[in-house]
C-alpha positions as CSV (number, residue, x, y, z in Angstrom):
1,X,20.2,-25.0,-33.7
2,X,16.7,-23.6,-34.6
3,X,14.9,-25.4,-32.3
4,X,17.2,-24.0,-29.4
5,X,16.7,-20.4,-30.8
6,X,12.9,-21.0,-31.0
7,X,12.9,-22.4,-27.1
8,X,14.9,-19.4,-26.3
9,X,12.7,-16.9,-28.3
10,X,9.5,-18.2,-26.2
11,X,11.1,-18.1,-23.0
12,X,12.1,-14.7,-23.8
13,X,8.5,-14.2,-24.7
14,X,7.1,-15.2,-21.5
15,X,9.8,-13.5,-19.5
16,X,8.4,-10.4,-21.2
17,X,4.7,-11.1,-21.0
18,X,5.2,-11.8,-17.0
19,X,7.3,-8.9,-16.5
20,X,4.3,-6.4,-17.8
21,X,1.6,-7.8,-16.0
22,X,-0.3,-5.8,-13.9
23,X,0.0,-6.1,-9.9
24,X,-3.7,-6.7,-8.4
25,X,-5.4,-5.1,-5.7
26,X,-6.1,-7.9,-2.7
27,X,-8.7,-7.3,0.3
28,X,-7.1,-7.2,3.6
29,X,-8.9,-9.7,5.2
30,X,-10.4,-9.0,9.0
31,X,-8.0,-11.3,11.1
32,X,-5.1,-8.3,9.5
33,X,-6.8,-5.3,9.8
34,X,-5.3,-5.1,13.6
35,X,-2.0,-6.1,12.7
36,X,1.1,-3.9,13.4
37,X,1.8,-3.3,10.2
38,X,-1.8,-2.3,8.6
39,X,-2.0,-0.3,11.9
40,X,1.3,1.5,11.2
41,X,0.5,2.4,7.7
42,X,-2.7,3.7,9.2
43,X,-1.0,6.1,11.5
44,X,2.1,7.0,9.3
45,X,-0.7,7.9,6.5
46,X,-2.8,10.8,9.5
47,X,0.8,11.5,10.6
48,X,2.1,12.9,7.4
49,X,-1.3,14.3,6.2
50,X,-1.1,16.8,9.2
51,X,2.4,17.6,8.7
52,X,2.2,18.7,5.2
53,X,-1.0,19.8,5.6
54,X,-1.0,21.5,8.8
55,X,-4.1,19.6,10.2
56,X,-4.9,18.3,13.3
57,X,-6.1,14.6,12.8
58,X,-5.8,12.1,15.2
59,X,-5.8,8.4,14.2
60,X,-8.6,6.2,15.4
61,X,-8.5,2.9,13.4
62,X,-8.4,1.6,9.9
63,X,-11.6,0.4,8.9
64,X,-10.7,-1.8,5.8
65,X,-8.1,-1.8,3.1
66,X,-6.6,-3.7,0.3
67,X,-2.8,-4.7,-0.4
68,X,-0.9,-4.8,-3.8
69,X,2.2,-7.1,-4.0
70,X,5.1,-5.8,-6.3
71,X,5.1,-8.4,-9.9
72,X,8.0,-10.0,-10.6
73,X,10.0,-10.2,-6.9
74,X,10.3,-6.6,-6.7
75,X,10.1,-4.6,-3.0
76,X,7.8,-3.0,-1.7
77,X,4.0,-3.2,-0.9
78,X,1.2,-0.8,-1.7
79,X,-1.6,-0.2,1.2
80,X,-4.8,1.6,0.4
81,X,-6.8,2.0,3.2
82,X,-10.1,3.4,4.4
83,X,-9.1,5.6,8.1
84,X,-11.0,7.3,10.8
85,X,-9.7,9.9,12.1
86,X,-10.7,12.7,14.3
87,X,-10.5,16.2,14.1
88,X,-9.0,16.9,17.1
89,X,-9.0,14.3,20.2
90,X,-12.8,14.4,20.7
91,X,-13.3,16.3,17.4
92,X,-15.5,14.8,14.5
93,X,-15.1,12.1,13.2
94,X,-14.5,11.3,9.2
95,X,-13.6,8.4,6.6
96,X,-10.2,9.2,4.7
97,X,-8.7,6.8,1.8
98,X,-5.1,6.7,1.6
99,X,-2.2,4.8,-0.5
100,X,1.1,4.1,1.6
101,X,3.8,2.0,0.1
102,X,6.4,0.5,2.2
103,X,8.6,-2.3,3.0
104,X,7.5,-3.9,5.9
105,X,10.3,-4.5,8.8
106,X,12.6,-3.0,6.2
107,X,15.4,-0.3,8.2
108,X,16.4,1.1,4.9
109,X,13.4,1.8,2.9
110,X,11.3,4.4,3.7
111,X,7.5,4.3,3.7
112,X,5.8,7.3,1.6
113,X,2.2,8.4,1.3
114,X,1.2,8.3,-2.2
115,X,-2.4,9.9,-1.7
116,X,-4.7,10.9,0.8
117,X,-8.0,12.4,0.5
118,X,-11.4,12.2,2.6
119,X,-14.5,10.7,1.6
């Protein structure tokens, strides 16, 4: 009887112990950077910048970014990412960093900008 609470004291343990652990930040590699949906959290990320803050930026591309997976099988992924965008079609150009998180292909969750600011 011991020995089965000890077994189930350790699993409990490492349940625990893998629960807490930390998501880490993974390069998108080059081949993605194009993709639809790097590309999407790109443009939702200048899209909702100018709404709430009444600008007028106009994607151009995403120049590099990193991913974050959710630990433990939960939903969601977190997208920072380096932007261009214009001022205005033709405007200057400038270097943004933003943090989207969404569910890719999901119809119920909705993505949301977690940060924006230019560098």
């Amino acid at each position: 009887m011991r020995s089965l609470q000890a077994v189930l004291v350790a699993v409990l343990v490492l349940l625990a112990v893998a629960a807490t652990t930390d998501a880490a930040w993974a390069p998108i590699p080059d081949r993605d950077l194009n993709g639809m949906v790097v590309q999407q959290a790109g443009r939702f990320a200048v899209l909702v910048h100018d709404i709430t803050h009444r600008t007028t930026l106009v994607f151009v591309k995403v120049e590099r970014g990193e991913m974050e997976r959710p630990v433990g099988g939960g939903n969601g992924t977190n997208y920072r990412l380096v932007v261009t965008a214009a001022r205005a079609p033709g405007g200057n150009k400038g270097q943004y960093e933003c943090v989207v998180w969404g569910v890719p292909g999901s119809r119920t969750s909705t993505w949301k900008l977690l940060s924006f600011k230019a560098l």
